[in-house]
VMD Tcl script that draws the C-alpha trace (Angstrom):
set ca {
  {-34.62 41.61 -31.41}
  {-33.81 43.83 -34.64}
  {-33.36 46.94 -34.18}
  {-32.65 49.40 -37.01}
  {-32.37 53.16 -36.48}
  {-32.58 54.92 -39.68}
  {-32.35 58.91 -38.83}
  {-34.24 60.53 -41.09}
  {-31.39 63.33 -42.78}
  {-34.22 65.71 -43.73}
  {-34.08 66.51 -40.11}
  {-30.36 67.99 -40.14}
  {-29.46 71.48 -40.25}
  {-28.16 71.73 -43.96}
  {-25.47 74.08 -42.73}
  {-24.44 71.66 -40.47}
  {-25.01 68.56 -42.53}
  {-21.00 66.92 -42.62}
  {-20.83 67.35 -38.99}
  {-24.21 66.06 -38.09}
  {-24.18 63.33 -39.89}
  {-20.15 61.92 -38.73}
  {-22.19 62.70 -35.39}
  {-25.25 59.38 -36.41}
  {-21.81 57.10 -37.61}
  {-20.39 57.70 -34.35}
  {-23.58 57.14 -31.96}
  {-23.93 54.03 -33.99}
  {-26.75 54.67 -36.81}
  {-27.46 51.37 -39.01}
  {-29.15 53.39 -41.94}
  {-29.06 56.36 -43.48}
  {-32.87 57.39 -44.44}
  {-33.03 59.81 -47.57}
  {-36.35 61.18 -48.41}
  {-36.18 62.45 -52.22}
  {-39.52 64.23 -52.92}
  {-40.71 65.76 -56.36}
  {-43.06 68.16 -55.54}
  {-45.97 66.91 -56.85}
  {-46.75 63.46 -54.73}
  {-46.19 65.41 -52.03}
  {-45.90 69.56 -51.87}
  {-42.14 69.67 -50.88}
  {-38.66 68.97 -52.35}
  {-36.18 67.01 -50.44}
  {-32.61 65.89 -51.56}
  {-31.08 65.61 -55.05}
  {-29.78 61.82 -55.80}
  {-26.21 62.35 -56.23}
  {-26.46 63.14 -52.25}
  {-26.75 59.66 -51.90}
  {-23.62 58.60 -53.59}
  {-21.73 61.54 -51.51}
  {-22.90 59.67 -48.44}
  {-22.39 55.98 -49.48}
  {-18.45 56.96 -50.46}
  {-18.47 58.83 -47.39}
  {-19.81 55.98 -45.28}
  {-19.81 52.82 -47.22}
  {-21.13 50.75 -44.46}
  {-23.97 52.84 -43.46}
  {-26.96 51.29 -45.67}
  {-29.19 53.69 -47.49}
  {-32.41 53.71 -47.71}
  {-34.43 56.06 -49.94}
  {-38.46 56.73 -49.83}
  {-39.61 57.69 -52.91}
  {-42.47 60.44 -52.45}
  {-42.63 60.65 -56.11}
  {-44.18 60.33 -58.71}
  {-43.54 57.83 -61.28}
  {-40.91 55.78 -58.89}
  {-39.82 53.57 -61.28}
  {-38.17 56.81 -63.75}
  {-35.94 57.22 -60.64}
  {-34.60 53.66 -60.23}
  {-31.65 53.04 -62.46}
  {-30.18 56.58 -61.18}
  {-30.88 55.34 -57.66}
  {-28.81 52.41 -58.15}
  {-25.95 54.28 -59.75}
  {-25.68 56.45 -56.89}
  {-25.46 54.28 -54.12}
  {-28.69 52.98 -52.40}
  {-29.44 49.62 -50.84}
  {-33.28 50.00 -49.87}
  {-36.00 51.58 -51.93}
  {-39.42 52.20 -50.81}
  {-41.98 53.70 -53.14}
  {-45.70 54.32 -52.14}
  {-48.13 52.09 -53.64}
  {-51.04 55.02 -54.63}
  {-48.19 56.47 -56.93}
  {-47.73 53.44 -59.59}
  {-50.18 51.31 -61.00}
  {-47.43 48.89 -61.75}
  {-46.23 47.90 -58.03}
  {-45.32 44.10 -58.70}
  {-43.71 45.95 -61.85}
  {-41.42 48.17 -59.65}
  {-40.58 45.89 -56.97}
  {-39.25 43.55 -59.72}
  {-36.99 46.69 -61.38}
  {-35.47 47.36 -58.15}
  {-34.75 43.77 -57.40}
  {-33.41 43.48 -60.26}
  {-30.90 46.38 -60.51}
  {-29.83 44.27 -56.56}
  {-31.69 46.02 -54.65}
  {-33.89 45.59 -51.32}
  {-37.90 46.83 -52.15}
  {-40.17 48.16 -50.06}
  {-43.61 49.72 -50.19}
  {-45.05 52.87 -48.34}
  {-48.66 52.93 -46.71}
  {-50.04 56.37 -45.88}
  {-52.23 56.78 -42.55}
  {-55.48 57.13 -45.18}
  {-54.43 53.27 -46.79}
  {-56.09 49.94 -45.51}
  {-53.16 47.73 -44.53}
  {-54.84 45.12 -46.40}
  {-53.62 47.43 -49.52}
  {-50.00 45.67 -48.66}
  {-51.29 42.30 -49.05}
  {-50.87 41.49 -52.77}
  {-47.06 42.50 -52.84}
  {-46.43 41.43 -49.21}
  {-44.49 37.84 -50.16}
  {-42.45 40.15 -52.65}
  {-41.35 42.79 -50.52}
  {-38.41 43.24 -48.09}
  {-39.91 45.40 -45.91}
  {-43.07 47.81 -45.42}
  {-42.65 51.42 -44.41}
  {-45.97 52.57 -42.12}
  {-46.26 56.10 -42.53}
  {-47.26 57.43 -38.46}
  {-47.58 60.97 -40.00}
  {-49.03 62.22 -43.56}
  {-45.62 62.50 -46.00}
  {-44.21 65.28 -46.76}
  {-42.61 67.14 -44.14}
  {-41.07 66.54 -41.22}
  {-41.23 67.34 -37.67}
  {-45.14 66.23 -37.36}
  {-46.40 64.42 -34.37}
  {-46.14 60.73 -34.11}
  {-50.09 58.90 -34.44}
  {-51.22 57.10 -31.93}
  {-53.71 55.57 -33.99}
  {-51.17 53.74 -36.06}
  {-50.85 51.54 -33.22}
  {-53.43 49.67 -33.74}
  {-51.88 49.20 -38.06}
  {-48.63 48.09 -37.02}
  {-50.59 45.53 -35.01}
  {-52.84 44.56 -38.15}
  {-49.37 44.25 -40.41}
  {-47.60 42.18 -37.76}
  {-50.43 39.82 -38.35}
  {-50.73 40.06 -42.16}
  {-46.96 39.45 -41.98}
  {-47.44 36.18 -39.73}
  {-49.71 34.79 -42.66}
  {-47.38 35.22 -45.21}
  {-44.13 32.75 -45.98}
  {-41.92 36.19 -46.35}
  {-40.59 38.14 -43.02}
  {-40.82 41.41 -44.45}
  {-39.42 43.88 -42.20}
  {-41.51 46.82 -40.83}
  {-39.79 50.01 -40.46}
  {-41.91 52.97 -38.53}
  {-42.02 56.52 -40.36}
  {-43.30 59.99 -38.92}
  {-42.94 61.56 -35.73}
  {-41.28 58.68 -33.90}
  {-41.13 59.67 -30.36}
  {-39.93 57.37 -27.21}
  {-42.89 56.13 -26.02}
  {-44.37 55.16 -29.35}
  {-40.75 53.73 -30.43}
  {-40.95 51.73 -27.35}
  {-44.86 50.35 -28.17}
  {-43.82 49.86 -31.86}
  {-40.88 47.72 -30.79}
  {-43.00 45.54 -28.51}
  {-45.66 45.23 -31.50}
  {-42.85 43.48 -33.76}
  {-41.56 46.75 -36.02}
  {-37.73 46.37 -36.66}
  {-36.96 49.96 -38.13}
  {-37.54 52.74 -36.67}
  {-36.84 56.49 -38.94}
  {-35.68 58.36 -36.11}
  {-36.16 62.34 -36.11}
  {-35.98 65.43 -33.84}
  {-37.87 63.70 -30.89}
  {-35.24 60.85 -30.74}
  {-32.10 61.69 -31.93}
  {-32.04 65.32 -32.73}
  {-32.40 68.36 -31.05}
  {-31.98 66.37 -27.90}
  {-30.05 67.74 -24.95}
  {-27.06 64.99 -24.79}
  {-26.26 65.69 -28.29}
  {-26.72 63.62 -31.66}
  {-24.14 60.83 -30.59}
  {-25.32 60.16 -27.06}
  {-29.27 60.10 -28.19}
  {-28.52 57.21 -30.69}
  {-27.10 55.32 -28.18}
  {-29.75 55.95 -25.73}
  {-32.17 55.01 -28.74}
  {-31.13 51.73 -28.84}
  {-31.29 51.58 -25.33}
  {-34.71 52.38 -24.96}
  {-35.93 50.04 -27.53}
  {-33.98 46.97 -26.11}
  {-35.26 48.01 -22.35}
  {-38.63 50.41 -22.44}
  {-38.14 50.70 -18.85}
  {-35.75 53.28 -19.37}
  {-37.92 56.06 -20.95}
}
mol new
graphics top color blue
foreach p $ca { graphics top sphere $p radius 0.5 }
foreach p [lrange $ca 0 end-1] q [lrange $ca 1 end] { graphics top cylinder $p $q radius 0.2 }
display resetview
Protein backbone atom coordinates (compact mmCIF):
# COMPACT_ATOMS: atom_id res chain seq x y z
CA UNK A 1 0.00 0.00 0.00
CA UNK A 2 1.24 3.72 -0.78
CA UNK A 3 0.93 5.86 1.55
CA UNK A 4 1.92 9.53 1.18
CA UNK A 5 1.31 12.14 3.89
CA UNK A 6 1.67 15.51 2.52
CA UNK A 7 0.87 18.10 5.58
CA UNK A 8 -0.58 20.82 4.25
CA UNK A 9 2.02 24.00 5.63
CA UNK A 10 -0.83 26.51 5.38
CA UNK A 11 -1.87 24.89 8.55
CA UNK A 12 1.36 25.98 10.66
CA UNK A 13 1.56 28.75 12.96
CA UNK A 14 3.77 31.23 10.83
CA UNK A 15 5.50 32.23 14.04
CA UNK A 16 6.31 28.90 14.61
CA UNK A 17 6.95 27.78 11.07
CA UNK A 18 11.06 26.45 11.40
CA UNK A 19 10.12 24.52 14.36
CA UNK A 20 6.94 23.04 13.11
CA UNK A 21 8.00 22.02 10.19
CA UNK A 22 11.74 20.10 11.57
CA UNK A 23 8.73 18.67 13.78
CA UNK A 24 6.78 16.79 10.03
CA UNK A 25 10.79 15.66 8.98
CA UNK A 26 11.09 14.07 12.20
CA UNK A 27 7.53 12.23 12.53
CA UNK A 28 8.38 11.07 9.09
CA UNK A 29 6.39 13.39 6.44
CA UNK A 30 6.98 12.19 2.64
CA UNK A 31 5.82 15.63 1.12
CA UNK A 32 5.77 18.91 1.78
CA UNK A 33 2.25 20.42 0.40
CA UNK A 34 2.51 24.26 -0.51
CA UNK A 35 -0.64 25.94 -1.44
CA UNK A 36 0.34 29.29 -3.42
CA UNK A 37 -2.95 31.21 -4.02
CA UNK A 38 -3.40 34.57 -6.02
CA UNK A 39 -6.30 35.99 -4.80
CA UNK A 40 -8.43 35.90 -7.49
CA UNK A 41 -9.08 31.91 -8.25
CA UNK A 42 -9.70 31.73 -4.93
CA UNK A 43 -10.27 34.88 -2.26
CA UNK A 44 -7.04 34.26 -0.19
CA UNK A 45 -3.22 34.54 -0.50
CA UNK A 46 -1.03 31.75 0.58
CA UNK A 47 2.85 31.49 0.31
CA UNK A 48 5.32 33.40 -1.89
CA UNK A 49 7.49 30.87 -4.24
CA UNK A 50 10.85 31.47 -3.02
CA UNK A 51 9.36 29.61 0.27
CA UNK A 52 9.65 26.67 -1.64
CA UNK A 53 13.28 26.82 -2.43
CA UNK A 54 13.90 27.78 1.47
CA UNK A 55 12.30 24.44 2.21
CA UNK A 56 13.79 22.19 -0.57
CA UNK A 57 17.58 23.47 0.64
CA UNK A 58 16.34 23.02 3.98
CA UNK A 59 15.04 19.51 3.39
CA UNK A 60 16.19 18.24 0.10
CA UNK A 61 14.58 14.94 0.44
CA UNK A 62 11.22 16.03 1.45
CA UNK A 63 9.33 16.26 -2.10
CA UNK A 64 7.28 19.32 -2.77
CA UNK A 65 4.31 19.55 -4.02
CA UNK A 66 2.58 22.82 -4.94
CA UNK A 67 -1.37 23.39 -5.84
CA UNK A 68 -1.77 26.08 -7.90
CA UNK A 69 -5.12 28.01 -6.91
CA UNK A 70 -4.29 30.46 -9.52
CA UNK A 71 -4.96 31.87 -12.14
CA UNK A 72 -3.15 31.49 -15.28
CA UNK A 73 -0.95 28.34 -13.85
CA UNK A 74 1.18 28.07 -16.54
CA UNK A 75 2.79 32.10 -15.86
CA UNK A 76 3.93 30.43 -12.59
CA UNK A 77 5.77 27.36 -13.95
CA UNK A 78 9.29 28.19 -14.94
CA UNK A 79 9.63 30.13 -11.41
CA UNK A 80 8.22 26.98 -9.80
CA UNK A 81 10.87 24.94 -11.20
CA UNK A 82 13.65 27.33 -10.29
CA UNK A 83 12.68 27.24 -6.82
CA UNK A 84 12.53 23.82 -6.01
CA UNK A 85 9.27 21.81 -6.62
CA UNK A 86 8.77 18.23 -7.71
CA UNK A 87 4.82 18.01 -8.08
CA UNK A 88 2.53 20.60 -9.58
CA UNK A 89 -1.12 20.48 -9.56
CA UNK A 90 -3.16 23.16 -11.24
CA UNK A 91 -7.07 23.11 -11.40
CA UNK A 92 -8.50 22.36 -14.65
CA UNK A 93 -11.52 25.34 -14.62
CA UNK A 94 -8.48 27.84 -14.48
CA UNK A 95 -6.71 27.10 -18.06
CA UNK A 96 -8.21 26.37 -21.18
CA UNK A 97 -4.94 24.88 -22.23
CA UNK A 98 -4.67 21.76 -19.70
CA UNK A 99 -2.89 19.18 -22.13
CA UNK A 100 -0.85 22.55 -22.78
CA UNK A 101 0.26 22.87 -19.08
CA UNK A 102 0.74 19.39 -18.18
CA UNK A 103 3.21 19.23 -21.13
CA UNK A 104 5.19 22.67 -19.72
CA UNK A 105 5.59 21.15 -16.44
CA UNK A 106 6.74 17.86 -17.77
CA UNK A 107 8.86 19.37 -19.58
CA UNK A 108 10.73 21.74 -17.20
CA UNK A 109 11.04 17.60 -15.20
CA UNK A 110 8.42 17.83 -13.39
CA UNK A 111 5.50 15.48 -11.96
CA UNK A 112 1.72 17.06 -13.20
CA UNK A 113 -1.25 16.86 -11.65
CA UNK A 114 -4.76 18.24 -11.99
CA UNK A 115 -7.24 19.60 -9.26
CA UNK A 116 -11.10 18.73 -9.26
CA UNK A 117 -13.29 20.92 -7.09
CA UNK A 118 -16.37 19.24 -5.16
CA UNK A 119 -18.76 21.22 -7.97
CA UNK A 120 -16.56 19.18 -11.07
CA UNK A 121 -17.84 15.81 -12.67
CA UNK A 122 -14.94 13.41 -12.27
CA UNK A 123 -15.48 12.57 -15.76
CA UNK A 124 -13.91 16.28 -16.25
CA UNK A 125 -10.41 14.29 -15.44
CA UNK A 126 -10.86 11.92 -18.15
CA UNK A 127 -9.27 13.59 -21.21
CA UNK A 128 -5.86 14.33 -19.37
CA UNK A 129 -6.08 11.22 -17.13
CA UNK A 130 -3.29 8.95 -19.29
CA UNK A 131 -1.12 12.25 -19.06
CA UNK A 132 -1.19 12.98 -15.57
CA UNK A 133 0.80 11.74 -12.52
CA UNK A 134 -1.64 12.11 -10.16
CA UNK A 135 -5.21 13.78 -9.45
CA UNK A 136 -5.80 15.96 -6.43
CA UNK A 137 -9.79 15.52 -5.21
CA UNK A 138 -10.62 18.54 -3.51
CA UNK A 139 -12.96 17.08 -0.09
CA UNK A 140 -13.52 20.82 0.77
CA UNK A 141 -14.13 24.05 -1.59
CA UNK A 142 -10.29 25.70 -2.05
CA UNK A 143 -9.28 28.31 -0.48
CA UNK A 144 -8.88 28.09 3.08
CA UNK A 145 -8.13 25.77 5.38
CA UNK A 146 -9.43 24.20 8.39
CA UNK A 147 -12.98 23.22 6.64
CA UNK A 148 -14.65 19.98 7.33
CA UNK A 149 -13.77 16.93 5.42
CA UNK A 150 -17.04 15.80 2.75
CA UNK A 151 -18.46 12.85 3.14
CA UNK A 152 -19.93 13.00 -0.11
CA UNK A 153 -16.60 12.79 -1.85
CA UNK A 154 -16.67 9.30 -0.96
CA UNK A 155 -18.59 8.22 -3.33
CA UNK A 156 -15.83 10.50 -6.24
CA UNK A 157 -12.85 8.91 -5.03
CA UNK A 158 -14.76 5.70 -5.74
CA UNK A 159 -15.81 6.95 -9.37
CA UNK A 160 -11.85 8.03 -10.03
CA UNK A 161 -10.53 4.71 -8.71
CA UNK A 162 -12.57 3.31 -11.51
CA UNK A 163 -11.83 5.86 -14.25
CA UNK A 164 -8.22 5.19 -13.20
CA UNK A 165 -8.66 1.24 -13.66
CA UNK A 166 -9.71 2.04 -17.39
CA UNK A 167 -6.89 3.90 -18.20
CA UNK A 168 -3.14 2.36 -19.13
CA UNK A 169 -1.63 5.23 -16.61
CA UNK A 170 -1.69 4.65 -12.58
CA UNK A 171 -2.13 8.11 -11.77
CA UNK A 172 -1.92 8.60 -8.19
CA UNK A 173 -4.84 10.11 -6.15
CA UNK A 174 -3.95 12.33 -3.41
CA UNK A 175 -7.05 13.50 -0.96
CA UNK A 176 -7.33 17.42 -0.23
CA UNK A 177 -9.60 19.27 2.44
CA UNK A 178 -10.47 18.50 5.81
CA UNK A 179 -8.86 15.08 6.01
CA UNK A 180 -9.90 13.64 9.24
CA UNK A 181 -9.21 9.86 10.59
CA UNK A 182 -12.09 8.21 9.72
CA UNK A 183 -12.36 9.56 6.21
CA UNK A 184 -8.37 9.03 5.80
CA UNK A 185 -9.04 5.55 6.80
CA UNK A 186 -12.22 5.08 4.05
CA UNK A 187 -10.12 6.96 1.43
CA UNK A 188 -7.23 4.55 1.94
CA UNK A 189 -9.45 1.48 1.60
CA UNK A 190 -11.05 3.16 -1.68
CA UNK A 191 -7.44 3.13 -3.41
CA UNK A 192 -6.23 7.06 -2.69
CA UNK A 193 -2.37 7.07 -2.08
CA UNK A 194 -1.93 10.77 -0.77
CA UNK A 195 -3.42 12.06 1.75
CA UNK A 196 -2.85 16.38 2.54
CA UNK A 197 -2.91 16.06 6.11
CA UNK A 198 -4.13 19.19 8.30
CA UNK A 199 -5.19 20.19 11.85
CA UNK A 200 -7.47 17.04 12.34
CA UNK A 201 -4.48 14.66 11.66
CA UNK A 202 -1.36 15.98 12.36
CA UNK A 203 -1.78 19.31 13.93
CA UNK A 204 -3.18 20.66 16.84
CA UNK A 205 -3.28 17.14 18.11
CA UNK A 206 -2.56 16.32 21.73
CA UNK A 207 0.74 14.00 21.24
CA UNK A 208 2.34 16.70 19.36
CA UNK A 209 3.24 17.19 15.52
CA UNK A 210 5.91 14.28 15.53
CA UNK A 211 3.95 11.59 17.32
CA UNK A 212 0.56 12.34 15.11
CA UNK A 213 2.52 11.61 11.82
CA UNK A 214 3.52 8.54 13.02
CA UNK A 215 0.22 7.57 14.29
CA UNK A 216 -1.03 8.77 10.71
CA UNK A 217 0.61 6.24 9.05
CA UNK A 218 -0.50 3.94 11.47
CA UNK A 219 -3.97 4.42 11.05
CA UNK A 220 -3.95 4.22 7.38
CA UNK A 221 -1.92 0.89 7.26
CA UNK A 222 -4.38 -0.60 10.19
CA UNK A 223 -7.98 1.41 10.40
CA UNK A 224 -8.58 -0.61 13.36
CA UNK A 225 -6.69 1.67 15.31
CA UNK A 226 -8.83 4.88 15.07
Amino acid sequence: MTVINAPSLANCSYLDMERQTAQLVEGGCDWFHIDIMDGHYVPNLCFPIKFIRELKDRYPSVETDVHLMVTNPMDYLEALKENGADWVSFHLDATSFSRRAIDQIHGLGMKAGVVLNPCQPVETVEPVAEFVDYVVLMTVEPGYAGQKFMRDSLGRLSRLVKLRAAQKNRFLISIDGGVDKPGAAECARLGAEIYVTGIYTVFNQPEGIVQACRNFKKLICDPEIQ
